[in-house]
TORKOL-4160 file (C-alpha; in steps of 0.2 Angstrom, whole numbers, padded with zeros to 4 digits, m for minus):
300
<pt num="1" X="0057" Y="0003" Z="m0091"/>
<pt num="2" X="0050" Y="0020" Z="m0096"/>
<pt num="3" X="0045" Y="0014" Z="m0112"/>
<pt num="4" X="0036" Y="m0001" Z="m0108"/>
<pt num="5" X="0027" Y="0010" Z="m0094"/>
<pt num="6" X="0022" Y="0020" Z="m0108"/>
<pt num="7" X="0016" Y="0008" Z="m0119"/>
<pt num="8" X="0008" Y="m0001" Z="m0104"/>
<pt num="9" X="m0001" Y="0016" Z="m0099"/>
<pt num="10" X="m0009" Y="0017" Z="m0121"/>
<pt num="11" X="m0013" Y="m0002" Z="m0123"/>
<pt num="12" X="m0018" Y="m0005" Z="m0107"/>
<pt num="13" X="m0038" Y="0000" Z="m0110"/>
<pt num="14" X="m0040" Y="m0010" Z="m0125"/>
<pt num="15" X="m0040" Y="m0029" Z="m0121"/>
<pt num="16" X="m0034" Y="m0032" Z="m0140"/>
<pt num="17" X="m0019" Y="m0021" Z="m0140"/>
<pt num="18" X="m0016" Y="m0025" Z="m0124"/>
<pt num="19" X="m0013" Y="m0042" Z="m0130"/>
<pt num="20" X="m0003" Y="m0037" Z="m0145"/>
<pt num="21" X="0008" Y="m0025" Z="m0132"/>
<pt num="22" X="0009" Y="m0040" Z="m0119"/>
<pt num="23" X="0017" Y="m0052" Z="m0133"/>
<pt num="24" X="0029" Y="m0037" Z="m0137"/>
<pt num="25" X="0035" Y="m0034" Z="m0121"/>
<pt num="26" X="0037" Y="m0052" Z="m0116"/>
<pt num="27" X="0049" Y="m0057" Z="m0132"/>
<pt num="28" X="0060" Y="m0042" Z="m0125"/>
<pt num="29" X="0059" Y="m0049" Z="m0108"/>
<pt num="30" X="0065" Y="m0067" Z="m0114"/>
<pt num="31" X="0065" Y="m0081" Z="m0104"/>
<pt num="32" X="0083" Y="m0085" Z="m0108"/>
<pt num="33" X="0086" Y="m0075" Z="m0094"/>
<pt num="34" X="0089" Y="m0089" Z="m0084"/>
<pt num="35" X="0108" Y="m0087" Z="m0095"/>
<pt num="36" X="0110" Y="m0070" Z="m0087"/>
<pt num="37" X="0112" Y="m0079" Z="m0071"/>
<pt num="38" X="0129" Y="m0089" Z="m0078"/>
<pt num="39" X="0143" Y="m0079" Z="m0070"/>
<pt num="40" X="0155" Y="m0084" Z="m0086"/>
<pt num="41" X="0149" Y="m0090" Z="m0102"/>
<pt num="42" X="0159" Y="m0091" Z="m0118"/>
<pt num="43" X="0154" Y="m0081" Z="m0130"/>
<pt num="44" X="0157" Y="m0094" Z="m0144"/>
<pt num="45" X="0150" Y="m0107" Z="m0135"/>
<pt num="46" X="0128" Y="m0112" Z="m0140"/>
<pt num="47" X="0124" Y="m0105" Z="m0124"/>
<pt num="48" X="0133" Y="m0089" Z="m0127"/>
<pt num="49" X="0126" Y="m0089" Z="m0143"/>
<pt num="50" X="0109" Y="m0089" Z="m0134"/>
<pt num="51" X="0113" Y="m0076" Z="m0123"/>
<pt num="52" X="0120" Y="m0067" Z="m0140"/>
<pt num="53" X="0103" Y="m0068" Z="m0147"/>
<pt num="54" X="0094" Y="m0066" Z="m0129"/>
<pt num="55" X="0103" Y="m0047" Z="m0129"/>
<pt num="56" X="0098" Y="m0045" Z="m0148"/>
<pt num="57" X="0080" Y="m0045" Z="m0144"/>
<pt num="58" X="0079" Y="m0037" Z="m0127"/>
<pt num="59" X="0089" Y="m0022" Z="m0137"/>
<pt num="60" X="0073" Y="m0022" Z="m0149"/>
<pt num="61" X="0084" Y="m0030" Z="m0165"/>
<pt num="62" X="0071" Y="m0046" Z="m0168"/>
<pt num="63" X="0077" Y="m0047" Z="m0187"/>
<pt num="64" X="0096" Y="m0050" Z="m0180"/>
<pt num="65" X="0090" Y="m0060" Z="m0165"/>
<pt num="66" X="0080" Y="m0072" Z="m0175"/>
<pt num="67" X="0094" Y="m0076" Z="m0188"/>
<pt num="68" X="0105" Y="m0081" Z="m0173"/>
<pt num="69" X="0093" Y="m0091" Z="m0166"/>
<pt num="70" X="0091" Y="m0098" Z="m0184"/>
<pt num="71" X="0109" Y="m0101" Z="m0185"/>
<pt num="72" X="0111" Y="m0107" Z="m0169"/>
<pt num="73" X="0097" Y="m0122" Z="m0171"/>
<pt num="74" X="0105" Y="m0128" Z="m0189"/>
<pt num="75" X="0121" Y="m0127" Z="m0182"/>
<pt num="76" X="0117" Y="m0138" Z="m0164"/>
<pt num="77" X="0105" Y="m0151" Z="m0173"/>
<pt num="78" X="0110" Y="m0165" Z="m0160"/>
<pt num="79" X="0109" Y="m0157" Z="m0146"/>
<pt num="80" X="0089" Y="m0155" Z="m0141"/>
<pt num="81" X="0090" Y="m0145" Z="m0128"/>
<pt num="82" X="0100" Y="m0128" Z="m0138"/>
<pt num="83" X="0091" Y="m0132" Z="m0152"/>
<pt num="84" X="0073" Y="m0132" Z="m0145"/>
<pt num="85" X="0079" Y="m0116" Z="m0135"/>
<pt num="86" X="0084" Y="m0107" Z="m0152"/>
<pt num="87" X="0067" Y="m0113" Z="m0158"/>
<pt num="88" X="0058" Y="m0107" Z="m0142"/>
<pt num="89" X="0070" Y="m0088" Z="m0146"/>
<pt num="90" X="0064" Y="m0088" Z="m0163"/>
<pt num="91" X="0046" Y="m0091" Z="m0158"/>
<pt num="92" X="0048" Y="m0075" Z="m0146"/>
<pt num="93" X="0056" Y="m0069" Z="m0161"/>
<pt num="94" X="0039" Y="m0067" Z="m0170"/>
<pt num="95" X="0030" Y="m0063" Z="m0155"/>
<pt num="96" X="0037" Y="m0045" Z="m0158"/>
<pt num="97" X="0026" Y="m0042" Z="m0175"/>
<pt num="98" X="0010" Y="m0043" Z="m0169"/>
<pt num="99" X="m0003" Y="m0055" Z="m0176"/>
<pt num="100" X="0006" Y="m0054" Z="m0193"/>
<pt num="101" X="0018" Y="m0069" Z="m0185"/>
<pt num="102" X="0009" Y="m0077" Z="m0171"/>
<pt num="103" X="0005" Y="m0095" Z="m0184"/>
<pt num="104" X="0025" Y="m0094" Z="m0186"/>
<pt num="105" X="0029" Y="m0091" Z="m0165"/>
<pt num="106" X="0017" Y="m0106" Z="m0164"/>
<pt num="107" X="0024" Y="m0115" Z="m0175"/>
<pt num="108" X="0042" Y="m0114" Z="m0171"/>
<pt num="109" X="0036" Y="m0117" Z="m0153"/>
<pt num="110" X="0028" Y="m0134" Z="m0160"/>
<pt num="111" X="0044" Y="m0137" Z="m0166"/>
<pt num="112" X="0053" Y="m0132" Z="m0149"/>
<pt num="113" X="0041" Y="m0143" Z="m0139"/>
<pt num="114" X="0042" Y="m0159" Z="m0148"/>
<pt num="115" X="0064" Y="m0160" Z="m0149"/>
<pt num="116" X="0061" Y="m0157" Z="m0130"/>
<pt num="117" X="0045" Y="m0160" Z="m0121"/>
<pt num="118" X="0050" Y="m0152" Z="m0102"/>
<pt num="119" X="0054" Y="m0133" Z="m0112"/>
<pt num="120" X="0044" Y="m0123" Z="m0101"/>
<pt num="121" X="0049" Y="m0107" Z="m0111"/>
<pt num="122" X="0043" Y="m0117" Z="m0126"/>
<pt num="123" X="0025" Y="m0119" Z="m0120"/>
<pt num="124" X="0025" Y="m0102" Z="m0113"/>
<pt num="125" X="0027" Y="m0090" Z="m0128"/>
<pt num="126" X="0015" Y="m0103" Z="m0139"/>
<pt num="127" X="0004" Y="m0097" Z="m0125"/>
<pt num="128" X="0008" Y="m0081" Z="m0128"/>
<pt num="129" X="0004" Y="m0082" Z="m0146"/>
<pt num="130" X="m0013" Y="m0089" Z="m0142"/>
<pt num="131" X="m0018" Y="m0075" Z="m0131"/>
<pt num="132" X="m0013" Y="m0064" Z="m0146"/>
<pt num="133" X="m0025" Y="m0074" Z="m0154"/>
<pt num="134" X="m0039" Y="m0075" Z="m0141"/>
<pt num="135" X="m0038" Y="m0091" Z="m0141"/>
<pt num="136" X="m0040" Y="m0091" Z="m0123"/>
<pt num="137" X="m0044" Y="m0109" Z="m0118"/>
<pt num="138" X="m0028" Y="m0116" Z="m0130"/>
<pt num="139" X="m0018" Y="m0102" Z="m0118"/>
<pt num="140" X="m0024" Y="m0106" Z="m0104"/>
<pt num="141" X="m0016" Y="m0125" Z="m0107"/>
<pt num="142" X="m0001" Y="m0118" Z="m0111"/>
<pt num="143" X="0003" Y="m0107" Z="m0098"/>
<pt num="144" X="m0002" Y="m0121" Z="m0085"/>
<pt num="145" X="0008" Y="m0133" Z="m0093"/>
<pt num="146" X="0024" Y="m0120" Z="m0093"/>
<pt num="147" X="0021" Y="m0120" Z="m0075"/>
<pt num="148" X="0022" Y="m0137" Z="m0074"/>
<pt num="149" X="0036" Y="m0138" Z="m0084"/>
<pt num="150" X="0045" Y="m0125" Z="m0074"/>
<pt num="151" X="0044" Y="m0109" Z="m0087"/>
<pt num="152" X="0055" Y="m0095" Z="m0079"/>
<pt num="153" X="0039" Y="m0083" Z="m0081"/>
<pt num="154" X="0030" Y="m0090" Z="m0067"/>
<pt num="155" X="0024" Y="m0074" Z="m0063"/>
<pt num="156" X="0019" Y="m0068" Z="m0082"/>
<pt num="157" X="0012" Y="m0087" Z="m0085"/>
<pt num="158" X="m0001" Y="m0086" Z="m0070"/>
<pt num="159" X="m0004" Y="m0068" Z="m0075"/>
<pt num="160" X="m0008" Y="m0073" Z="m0093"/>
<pt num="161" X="m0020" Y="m0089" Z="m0089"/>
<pt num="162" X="m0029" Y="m0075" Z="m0078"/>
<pt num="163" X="m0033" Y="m0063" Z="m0089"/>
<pt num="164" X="m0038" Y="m0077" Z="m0100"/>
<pt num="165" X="m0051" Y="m0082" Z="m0087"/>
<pt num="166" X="m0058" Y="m0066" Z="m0085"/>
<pt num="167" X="m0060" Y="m0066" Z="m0106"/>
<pt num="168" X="m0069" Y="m0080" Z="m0100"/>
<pt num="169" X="m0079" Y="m0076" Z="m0087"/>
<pt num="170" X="m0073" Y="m0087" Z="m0073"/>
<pt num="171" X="m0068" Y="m0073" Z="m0061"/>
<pt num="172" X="m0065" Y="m0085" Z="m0045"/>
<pt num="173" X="m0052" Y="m0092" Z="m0056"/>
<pt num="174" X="m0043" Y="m0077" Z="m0064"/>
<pt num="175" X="m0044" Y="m0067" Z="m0045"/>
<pt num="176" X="m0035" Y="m0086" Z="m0040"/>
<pt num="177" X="m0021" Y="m0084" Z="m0053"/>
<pt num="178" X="m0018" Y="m0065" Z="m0051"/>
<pt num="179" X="m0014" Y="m0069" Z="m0035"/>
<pt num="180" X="m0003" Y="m0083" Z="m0038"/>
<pt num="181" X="0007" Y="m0069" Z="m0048"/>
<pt num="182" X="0008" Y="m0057" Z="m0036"/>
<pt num="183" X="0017" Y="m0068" Z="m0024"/>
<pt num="184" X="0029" Y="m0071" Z="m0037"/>
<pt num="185" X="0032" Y="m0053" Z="m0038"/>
<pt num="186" X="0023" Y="m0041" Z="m0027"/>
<pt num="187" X="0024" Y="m0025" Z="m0036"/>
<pt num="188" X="0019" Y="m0032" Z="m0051"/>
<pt num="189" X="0006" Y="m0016" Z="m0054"/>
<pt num="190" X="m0001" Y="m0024" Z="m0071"/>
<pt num="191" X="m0005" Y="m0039" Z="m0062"/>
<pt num="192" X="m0016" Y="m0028" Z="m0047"/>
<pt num="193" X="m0022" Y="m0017" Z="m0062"/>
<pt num="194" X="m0031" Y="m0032" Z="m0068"/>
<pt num="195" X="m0034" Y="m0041" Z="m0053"/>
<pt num="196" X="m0045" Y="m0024" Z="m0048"/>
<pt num="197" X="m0054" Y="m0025" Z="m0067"/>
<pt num="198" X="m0060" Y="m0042" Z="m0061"/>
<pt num="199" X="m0067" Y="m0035" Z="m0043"/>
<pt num="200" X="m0076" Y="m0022" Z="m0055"/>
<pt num="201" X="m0084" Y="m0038" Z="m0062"/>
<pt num="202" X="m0089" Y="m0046" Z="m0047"/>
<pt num="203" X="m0093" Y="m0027" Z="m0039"/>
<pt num="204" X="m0082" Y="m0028" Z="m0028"/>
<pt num="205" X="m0077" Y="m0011" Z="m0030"/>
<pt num="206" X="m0069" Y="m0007" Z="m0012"/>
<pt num="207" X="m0055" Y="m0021" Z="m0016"/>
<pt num="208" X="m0055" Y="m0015" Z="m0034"/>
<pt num="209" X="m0051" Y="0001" Z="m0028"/>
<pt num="210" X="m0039" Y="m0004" Z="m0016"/>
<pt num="211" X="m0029" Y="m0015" Z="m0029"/>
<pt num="212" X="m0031" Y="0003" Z="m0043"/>
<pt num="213" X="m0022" Y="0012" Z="m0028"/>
<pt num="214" X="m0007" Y="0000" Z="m0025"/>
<pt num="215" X="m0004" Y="m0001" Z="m0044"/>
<pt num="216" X="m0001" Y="0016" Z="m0046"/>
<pt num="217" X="0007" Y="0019" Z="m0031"/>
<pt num="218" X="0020" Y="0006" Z="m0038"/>
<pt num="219" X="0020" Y="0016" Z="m0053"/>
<pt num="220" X="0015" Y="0033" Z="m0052"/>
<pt num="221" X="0018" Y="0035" Z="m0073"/>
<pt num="222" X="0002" Y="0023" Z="m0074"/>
<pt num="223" X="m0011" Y="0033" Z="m0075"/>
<pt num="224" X="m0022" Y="0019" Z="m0083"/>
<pt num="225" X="m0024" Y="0016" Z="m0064"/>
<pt num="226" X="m0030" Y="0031" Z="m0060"/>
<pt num="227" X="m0045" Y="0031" Z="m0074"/>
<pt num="228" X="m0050" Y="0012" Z="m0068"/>
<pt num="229" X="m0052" Y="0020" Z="m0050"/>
<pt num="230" X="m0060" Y="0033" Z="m0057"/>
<pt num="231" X="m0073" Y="0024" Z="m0066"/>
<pt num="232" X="m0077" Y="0013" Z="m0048"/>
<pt num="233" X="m0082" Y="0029" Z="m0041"/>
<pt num="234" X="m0094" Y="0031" Z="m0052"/>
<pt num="235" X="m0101" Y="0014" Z="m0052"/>
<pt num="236" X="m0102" Y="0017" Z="m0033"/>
<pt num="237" X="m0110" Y="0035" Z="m0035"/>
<pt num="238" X="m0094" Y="0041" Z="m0026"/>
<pt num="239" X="m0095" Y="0055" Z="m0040"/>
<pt num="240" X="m0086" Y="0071" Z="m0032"/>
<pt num="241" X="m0073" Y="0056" Z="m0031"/>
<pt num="242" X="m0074" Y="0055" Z="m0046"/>
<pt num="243" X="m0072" Y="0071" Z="m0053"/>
<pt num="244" X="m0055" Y="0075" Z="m0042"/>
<pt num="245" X="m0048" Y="0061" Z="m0049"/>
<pt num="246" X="m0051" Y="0065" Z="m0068"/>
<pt num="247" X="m0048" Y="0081" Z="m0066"/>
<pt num="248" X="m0032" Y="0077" Z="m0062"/>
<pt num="249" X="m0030" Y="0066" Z="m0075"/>
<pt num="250" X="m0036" Y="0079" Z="m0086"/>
<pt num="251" X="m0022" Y="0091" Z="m0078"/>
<pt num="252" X="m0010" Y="0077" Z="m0083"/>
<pt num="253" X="m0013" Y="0075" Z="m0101"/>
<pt num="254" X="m0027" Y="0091" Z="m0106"/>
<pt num="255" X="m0033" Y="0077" Z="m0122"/>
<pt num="256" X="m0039" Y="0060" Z="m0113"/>
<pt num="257" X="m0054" Y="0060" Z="m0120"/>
<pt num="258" X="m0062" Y="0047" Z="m0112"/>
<pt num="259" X="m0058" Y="0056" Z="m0095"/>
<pt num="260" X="m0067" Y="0072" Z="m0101"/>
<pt num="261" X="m0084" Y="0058" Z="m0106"/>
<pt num="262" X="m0081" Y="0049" Z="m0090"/>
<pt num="263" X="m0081" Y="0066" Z="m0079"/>
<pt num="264" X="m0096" Y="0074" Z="m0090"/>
<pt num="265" X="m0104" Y="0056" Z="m0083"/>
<pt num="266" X="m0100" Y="0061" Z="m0065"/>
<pt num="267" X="m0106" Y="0080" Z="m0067"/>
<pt num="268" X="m0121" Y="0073" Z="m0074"/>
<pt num="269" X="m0127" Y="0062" Z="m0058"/>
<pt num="270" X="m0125" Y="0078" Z="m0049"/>
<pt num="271" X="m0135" Y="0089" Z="m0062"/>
<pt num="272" X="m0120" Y="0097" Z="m0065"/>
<pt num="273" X="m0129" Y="0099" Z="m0085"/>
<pt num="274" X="m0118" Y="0114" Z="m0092"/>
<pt num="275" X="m0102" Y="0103" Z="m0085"/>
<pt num="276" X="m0106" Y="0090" Z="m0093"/>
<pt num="277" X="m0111" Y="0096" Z="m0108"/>
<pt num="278" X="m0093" Y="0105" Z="m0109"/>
<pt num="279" X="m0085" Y="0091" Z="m0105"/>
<pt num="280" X="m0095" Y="0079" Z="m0118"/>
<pt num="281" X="m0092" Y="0093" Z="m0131"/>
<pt num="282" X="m0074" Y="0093" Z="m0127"/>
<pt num="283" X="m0071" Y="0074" Z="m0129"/>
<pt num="284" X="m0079" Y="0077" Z="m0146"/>
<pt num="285" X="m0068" Y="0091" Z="m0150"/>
<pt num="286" X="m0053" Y="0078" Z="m0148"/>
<pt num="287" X="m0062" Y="0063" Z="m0156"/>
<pt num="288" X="m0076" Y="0071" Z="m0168"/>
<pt num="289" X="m0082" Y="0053" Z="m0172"/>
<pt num="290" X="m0084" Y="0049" Z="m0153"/>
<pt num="291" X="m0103" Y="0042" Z="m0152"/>
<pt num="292" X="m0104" Y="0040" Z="m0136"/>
<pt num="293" X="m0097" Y="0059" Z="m0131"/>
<pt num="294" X="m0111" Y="0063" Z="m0145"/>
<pt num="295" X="m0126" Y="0052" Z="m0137"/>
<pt num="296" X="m0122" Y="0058" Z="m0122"/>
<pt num="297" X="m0120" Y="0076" Z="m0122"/>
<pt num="298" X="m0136" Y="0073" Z="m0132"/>
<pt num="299" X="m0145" Y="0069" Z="m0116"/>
<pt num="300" X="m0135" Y="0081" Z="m0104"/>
């Protein structure tokens, strides 16, 4: 989980990457995991193939996982449901490279969903792959229908279609579904994380904060939280706030750049000039090309 949290705590800023990293992290995670839950499963048998292939991707090895799921469906032609599952794998399979393979992800999950119409999973990671896309309003169909269909990523599904509402500016919506996910899991911090970036929206910044708060609470290595607090502060000219909490951001990792720009913005609501001017200047020492350290420090 360390490495996912650090992933989480680069990408999480960056809507874009963000999606790439979700569709990452969610082919690792596979949905197969409903075959974990099978005290005994014979290795030899297709759904301990599956869960042969499921292991092979979790471990990072998508090349090896996607050839068992290959084999696996050419080998189980006449039986739908293993080979819509193998399909619905390698679909998760692709998910891994990024945009590079989202048309294959969907395609193999075309494949899945029309040898078995009731493949949750299926529907799931061709939503995925949308998202990837920002596609959002294809996504959004397919997570609901994976929901319907049962998908064992409830919680991921209602998470996804609400991150695709706030892409899409329905914010009653996406506050609906992050909520849905976090009664499926309570301590999902990524889903309060985004939950409080659509209170910033709606400048509800008191719940905003609170939902920053529990996130890193749940996980202290998050510090994405801490930034997103941050920056409420500032929107509600809470600014000696906010300069505690980036400098201790700053004392966490002395090169976060933006910290430094957001923490000159604070210094400069209280005509604290010279800090801010340090602290543009030094958010241009770590990224020369940084226009907005330069415009601003421009006018500190």
């Amino acid at each position: 989980m360390e490495i996912i949290d650090k992933i989480w705590t680069y990408a999480s800023n960056n809507p874009i990457l963000s999606s790439v990293i979700g569709g990452l992290i969610v082919a690792i995670i596979l949905a197969g995991i409903a075959l974990l839950k099978r005290k005994k499963v014979d290795p030899s048998s297709p759904e301990g193939r599956l869960l042969e292939a499921t292991r092979l991707l979790k471990n990072g090895h998508a090349e090896d996982a996607n050839e068992l799921f290959t084999r696996i469906h050419s080998n189980y032609p006449d039986n739908k449901s293993i080979a819509s599952k193998a399909l619905a794998g390698k679909a998760a399979t692709y998910l891994v490279h990024g945009h590079e393979d989202l048309n294959r992800a969907i395609q193999n999950s075309n494949e899945a969903i029309d040898l078995l119409k009731t493949n949750g999973d299926a529907y799931f990671f061709r939503g995925e792959a949308y998202y990837m896309k920002e596609e959002y309003l294809s996504a959004i169909k397919d997570f609901t229908e994976a929901l319907e269909q049962g998908t064992s990523r409830k919680q991921i599904s209602s998470m996804r279609r609400g991150r695709c509402y706030h892409y899409l500016g329905n914010y009653d919506q996406a506050i609906d579904d992050l909520t849905k996910s976090l009664k499926y899991d309570q301590k999902s911090y990524l889903a309060l994380k985004y939950r409080g970036d659509v209170y910033v929206k709606i400048m509800k910044y008191d719940l905003a904060i609170e939902d920053y708060t529990k996130a890193f609470k749940i996980n202290p290595k998050f510090i994405e939280a801490l930034r997103q607090r941050a920056s409420v502060y500032v929107l509600n000219r809470d600014y000696e706030r906010a300069i505690k909490e980036l400098t201790k951001l700053l004392e966490i990792n002395p090169n976060d750049g933006v910290s430094f720009i957001k923490r000159g913005m604070a210094y400069n609501q209280i005509s604290e000039y010279i800090k801010a001017f340090d602290d543009f200047s030094r958010a241009l020492e770590i990224s020369p090309s940084n226009l907005d350290a330069l415009q601003l420090r421009g006018h500190a």
